[in-house]
TILUM-362948 format. One record per residue (C-alpha): x, y, z; chain; residue in one letter. Coordinates in steps of 0.25 Angstrom, whole numbers, plus 2048, in hexadecimal, padded with zeros to 3 digits. Layout:
! residues N
   c1   c2   c3  chain  resn
    X    Y    Z      A     a
...
This chain:
! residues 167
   c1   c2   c3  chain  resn
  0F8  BD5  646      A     x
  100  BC9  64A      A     x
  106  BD1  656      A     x
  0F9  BD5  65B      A     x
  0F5  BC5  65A      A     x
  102  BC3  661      A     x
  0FE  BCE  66A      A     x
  0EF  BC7  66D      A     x
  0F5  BB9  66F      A     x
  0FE  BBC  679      A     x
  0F4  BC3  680      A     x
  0EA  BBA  67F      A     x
  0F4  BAF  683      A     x
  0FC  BB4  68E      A     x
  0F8  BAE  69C      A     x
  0F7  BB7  6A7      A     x
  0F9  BB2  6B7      A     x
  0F3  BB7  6C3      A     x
  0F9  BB4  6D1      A     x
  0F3  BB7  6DF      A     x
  0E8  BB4  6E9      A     x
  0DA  BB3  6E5      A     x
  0CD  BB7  6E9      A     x
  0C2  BAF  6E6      A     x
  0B7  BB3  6DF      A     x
  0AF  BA6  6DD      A     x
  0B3  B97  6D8      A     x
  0B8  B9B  6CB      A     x
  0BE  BA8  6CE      A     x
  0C6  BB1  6D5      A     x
  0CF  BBD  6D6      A     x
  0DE  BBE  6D5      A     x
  0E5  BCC  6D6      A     x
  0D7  BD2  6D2      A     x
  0D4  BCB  6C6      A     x
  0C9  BC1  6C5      A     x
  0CC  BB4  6C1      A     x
  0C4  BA7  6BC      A     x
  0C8  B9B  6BE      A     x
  0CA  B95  6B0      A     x
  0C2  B88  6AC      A     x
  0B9  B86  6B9      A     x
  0AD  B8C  6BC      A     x
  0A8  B8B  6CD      A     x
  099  B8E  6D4      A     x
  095  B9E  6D4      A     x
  096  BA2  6E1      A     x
  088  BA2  6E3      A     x
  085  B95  6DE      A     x
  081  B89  6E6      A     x
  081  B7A  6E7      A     x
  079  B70  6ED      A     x
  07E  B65  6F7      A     x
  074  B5D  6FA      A     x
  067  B66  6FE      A     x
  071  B72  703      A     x
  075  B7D  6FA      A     x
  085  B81  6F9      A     x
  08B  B8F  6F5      A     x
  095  B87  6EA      A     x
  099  B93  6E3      A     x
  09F  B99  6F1      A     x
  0A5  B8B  6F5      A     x
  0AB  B8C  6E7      A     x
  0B1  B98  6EA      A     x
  0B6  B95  6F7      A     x
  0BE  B89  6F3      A     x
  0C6  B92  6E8      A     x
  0C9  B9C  6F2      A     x
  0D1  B90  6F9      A     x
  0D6  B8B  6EC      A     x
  0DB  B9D  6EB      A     x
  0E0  B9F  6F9      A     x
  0F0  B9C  6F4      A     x
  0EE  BA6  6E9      A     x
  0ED  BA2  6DA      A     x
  0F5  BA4  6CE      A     x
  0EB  BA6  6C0      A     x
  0F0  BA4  6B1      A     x
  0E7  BAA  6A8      A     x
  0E6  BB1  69A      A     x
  0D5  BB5  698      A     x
  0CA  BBB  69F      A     x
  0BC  BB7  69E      A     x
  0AF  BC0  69A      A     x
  0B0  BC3  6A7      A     x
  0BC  BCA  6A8      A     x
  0C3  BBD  6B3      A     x
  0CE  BB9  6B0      A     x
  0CF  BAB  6AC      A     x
  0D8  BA2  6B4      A     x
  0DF  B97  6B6      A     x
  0E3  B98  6C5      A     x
  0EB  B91  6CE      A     x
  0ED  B8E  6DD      A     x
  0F9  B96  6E2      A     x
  102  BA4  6DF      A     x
  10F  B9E  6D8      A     x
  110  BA0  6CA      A     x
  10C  B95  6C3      A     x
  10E  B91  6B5      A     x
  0FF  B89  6B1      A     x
  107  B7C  6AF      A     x
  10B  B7C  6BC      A     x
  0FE  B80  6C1      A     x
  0F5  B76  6BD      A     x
  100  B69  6BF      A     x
  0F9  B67  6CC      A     x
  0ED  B6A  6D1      A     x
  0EF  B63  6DF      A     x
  0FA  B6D  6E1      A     x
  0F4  B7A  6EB      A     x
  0FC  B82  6E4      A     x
  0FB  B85  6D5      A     x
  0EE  B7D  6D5      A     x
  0E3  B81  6CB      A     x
  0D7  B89  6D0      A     x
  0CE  B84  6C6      A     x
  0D3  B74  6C8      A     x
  0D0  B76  6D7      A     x
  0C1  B7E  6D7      A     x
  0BD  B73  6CE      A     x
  0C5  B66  6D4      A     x
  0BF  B6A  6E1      A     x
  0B2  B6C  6DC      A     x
  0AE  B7A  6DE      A     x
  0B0  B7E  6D0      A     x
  0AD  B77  6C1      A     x
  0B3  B75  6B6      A     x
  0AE  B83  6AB      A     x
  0AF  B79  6A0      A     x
  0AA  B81  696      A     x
  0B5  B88  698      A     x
  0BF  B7D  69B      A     x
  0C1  B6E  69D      A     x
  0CD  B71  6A6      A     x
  0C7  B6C  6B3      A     x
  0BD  B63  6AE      A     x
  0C4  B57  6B5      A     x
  0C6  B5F  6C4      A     x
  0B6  B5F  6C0      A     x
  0B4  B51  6BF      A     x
  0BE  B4F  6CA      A     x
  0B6  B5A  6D5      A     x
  0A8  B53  6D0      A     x
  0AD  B46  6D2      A     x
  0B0  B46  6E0      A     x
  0A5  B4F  6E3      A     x
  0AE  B5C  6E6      A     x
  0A8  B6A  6E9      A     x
  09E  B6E  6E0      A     x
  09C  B5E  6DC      A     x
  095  B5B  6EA      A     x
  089  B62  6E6      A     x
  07F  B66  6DF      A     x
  084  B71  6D5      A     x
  082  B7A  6C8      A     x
  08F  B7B  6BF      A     x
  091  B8A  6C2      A     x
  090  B8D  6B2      A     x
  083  B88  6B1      A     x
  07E  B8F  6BF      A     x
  083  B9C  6BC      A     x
  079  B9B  6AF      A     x
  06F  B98  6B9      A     x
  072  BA1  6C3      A     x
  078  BAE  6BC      A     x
């Protein structure tokens, strides 16, 4: 029995890392060597979502996704350990293809390279903070709302609550 608990933990434990380019799927996800992955602790518009600037309408979940594949385009390196009920991997991911350790990764978040995913959707705007899930990027939040970045220049549902709505 303890070998088998021994077994479990290390399983359970033992991170995993996924380098590559990515393919976007929307603001909170994408593919890496044909896995689908999540982006841990943020949560962006669906694609078919929409905000309101003024009196005119705006596709925010495919703005959303349009800023992540620029964030994406010099590939991406993801440490991760669980999946969700979905079957996505759920990721932390970072700008770049070098093999980062995550201390190194997250030192600065105003390097390109090595920059976390989920800091930059949500410091720019175009993604939330999932704080149910996490308080993580509670502060890129407060920073994006603050100087009315992205999403935070309009009139907009938190996607949770619109997929309720919507789905």
């Amino acid at each position: 029995i303890l070998i088998l608990l021994l077994l479990t933990n290390l399983s359970l434990s033992s991170e995993k890392i996924l380098i590559g380019k990515a393919k976007v799927v929307d603001g909170d996800t994408i593919k890496v060597n044909g896995k689908k992955i999540r982006l841990l602790g943020i949560d962006a518009p669906e694609l078919q979502q929409t905000c309101i600037y003024r009196t005119k309408t705006y596709m925010c979940g495919e703005t959303s996704r349009d800023q992540l594949k620029i964030f994406v385009s010099p590939g991406v390196t993801c440490f991760y350990s669980r999946k969700d009920r979905y079957d996505r991997i759920l990721a932390n991911c970072f700008v770049g293809t070098k093999d980062y350790t995550i201390r190194k990764s997250t030192e600065s978040r105003k390097k390109k390279e090595g920059a976390d995913l989920s800091s930059l959707m949500v410091r720019s705007g175009w993604a939330v903070a999932y704080k149910r899930y996490s308080k993580k990027y509670i502060s890129d939040e407060i920073f994006a709302k603050n100087n009315n970045k992205g999403l935070w220049k309009f009139k907009f549902e938190r996607p949770e609550r619109w997929r309720r709505k919507n789905k």
